[in-house]
C-alpha positions as CSV (number, residue, x, y, z in Angstrom):
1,X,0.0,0.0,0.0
2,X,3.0,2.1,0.6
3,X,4.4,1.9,-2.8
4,X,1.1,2.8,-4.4
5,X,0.4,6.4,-2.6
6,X,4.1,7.3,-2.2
7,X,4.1,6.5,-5.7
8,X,1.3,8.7,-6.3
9,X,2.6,11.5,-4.6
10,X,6.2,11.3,-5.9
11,X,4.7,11.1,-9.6
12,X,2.2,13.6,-9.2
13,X,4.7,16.1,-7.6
14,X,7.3,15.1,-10.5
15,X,5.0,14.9,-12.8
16,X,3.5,18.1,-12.8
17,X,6.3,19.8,-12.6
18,X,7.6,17.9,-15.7
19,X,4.6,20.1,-17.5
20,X,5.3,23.1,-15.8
21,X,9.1,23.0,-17.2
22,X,8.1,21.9,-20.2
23,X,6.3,24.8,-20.9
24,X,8.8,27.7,-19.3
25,X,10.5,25.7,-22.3
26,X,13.4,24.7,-19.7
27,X,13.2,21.1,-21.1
28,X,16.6,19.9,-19.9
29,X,15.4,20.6,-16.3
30,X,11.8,19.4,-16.5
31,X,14.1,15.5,-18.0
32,X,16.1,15.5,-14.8
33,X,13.2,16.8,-12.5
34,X,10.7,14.7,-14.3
35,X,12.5,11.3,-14.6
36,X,15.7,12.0,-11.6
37,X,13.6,12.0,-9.1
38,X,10.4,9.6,-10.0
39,X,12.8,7.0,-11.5
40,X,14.7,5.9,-9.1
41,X,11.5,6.1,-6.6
42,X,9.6,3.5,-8.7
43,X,12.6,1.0,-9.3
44,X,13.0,0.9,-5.2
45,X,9.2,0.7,-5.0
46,X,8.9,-1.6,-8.0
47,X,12.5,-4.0,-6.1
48,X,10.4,-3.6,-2.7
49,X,7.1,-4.9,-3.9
50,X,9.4,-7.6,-5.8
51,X,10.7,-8.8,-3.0
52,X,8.2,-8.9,-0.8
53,X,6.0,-10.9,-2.8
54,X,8.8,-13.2,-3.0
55,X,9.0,-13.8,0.6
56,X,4.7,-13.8,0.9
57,X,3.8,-16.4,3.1
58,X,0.1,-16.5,1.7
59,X,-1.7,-17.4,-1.6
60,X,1.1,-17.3,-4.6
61,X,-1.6,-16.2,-6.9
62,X,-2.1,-11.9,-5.0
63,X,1.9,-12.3,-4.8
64,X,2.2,-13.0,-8.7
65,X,-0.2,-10.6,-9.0
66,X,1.5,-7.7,-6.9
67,X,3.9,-8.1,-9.0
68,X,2.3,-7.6,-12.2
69,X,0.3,-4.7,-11.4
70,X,3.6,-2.8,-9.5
71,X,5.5,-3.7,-13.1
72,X,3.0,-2.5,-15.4
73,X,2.2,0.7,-13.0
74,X,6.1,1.6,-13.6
75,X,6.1,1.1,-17.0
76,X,2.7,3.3,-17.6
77,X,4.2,6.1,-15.5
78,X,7.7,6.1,-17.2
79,X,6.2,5.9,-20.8
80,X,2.9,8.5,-20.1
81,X,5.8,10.9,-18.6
82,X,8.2,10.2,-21.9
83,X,5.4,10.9,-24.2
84,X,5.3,14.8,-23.2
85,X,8.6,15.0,-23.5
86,X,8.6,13.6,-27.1
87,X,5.5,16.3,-28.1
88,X,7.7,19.1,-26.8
89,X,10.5,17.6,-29.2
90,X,8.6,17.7,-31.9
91,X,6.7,20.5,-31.8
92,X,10.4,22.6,-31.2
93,X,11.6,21.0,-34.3
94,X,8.9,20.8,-36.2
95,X,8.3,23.8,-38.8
96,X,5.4,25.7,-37.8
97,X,2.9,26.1,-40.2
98,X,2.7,29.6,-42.5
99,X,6.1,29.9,-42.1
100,X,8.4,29.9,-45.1
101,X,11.9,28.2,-45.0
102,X,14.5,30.3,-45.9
103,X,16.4,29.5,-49.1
């Protein structure tokens, strides 16, 4: 239960502030802000939950199943976070339309 609202917290601190960055157009800090500090949160959580379902005395099956749900929870908040990132990239490389390249 831990891992699931400190994880919530740490990504919705993170994760907002990813946005906010973003959109000051200070990208480099909204990557280390965004991903240096709710990284390394969700691999400990993701190791912790791991482990402790390893070591679950009780049915197999909610262990098995902790883990799956911890694993995919990860992987949802690491790609939904990249996916921002990868608009802003775009969009600052991009042409804009009406403009007229030089040449």
């Amino acid at each position: 239960m831990w891992a699931v609202l400190g994880g919530l917290l740490v990504n919705l601190v993170t994760s907002a502030s990813f946005l906010f960055l973003v959109m000051a157009d200070h990208p480099l800090l909204a990557l280390a802000i965004g991903y240096g500090l709710s990284l390394p949160y969700n691999l400990l959580a993701t190791v912790g939950v791991w482990r402790s379902a390893e070591h679950y005395d009780g049915d197999r099956q909610m262990a098995d199943m902790a883990k799956a749900v911890t694993i995919v929870r990860g992987g949802s908040v690491c790609l939904n976070s990249l996916a921002g990132f990868y608009k802003w990239i775009s969009a600052s490389v991009m042409q804009r339309p009406g403009l007229v390249a030089a040449g």
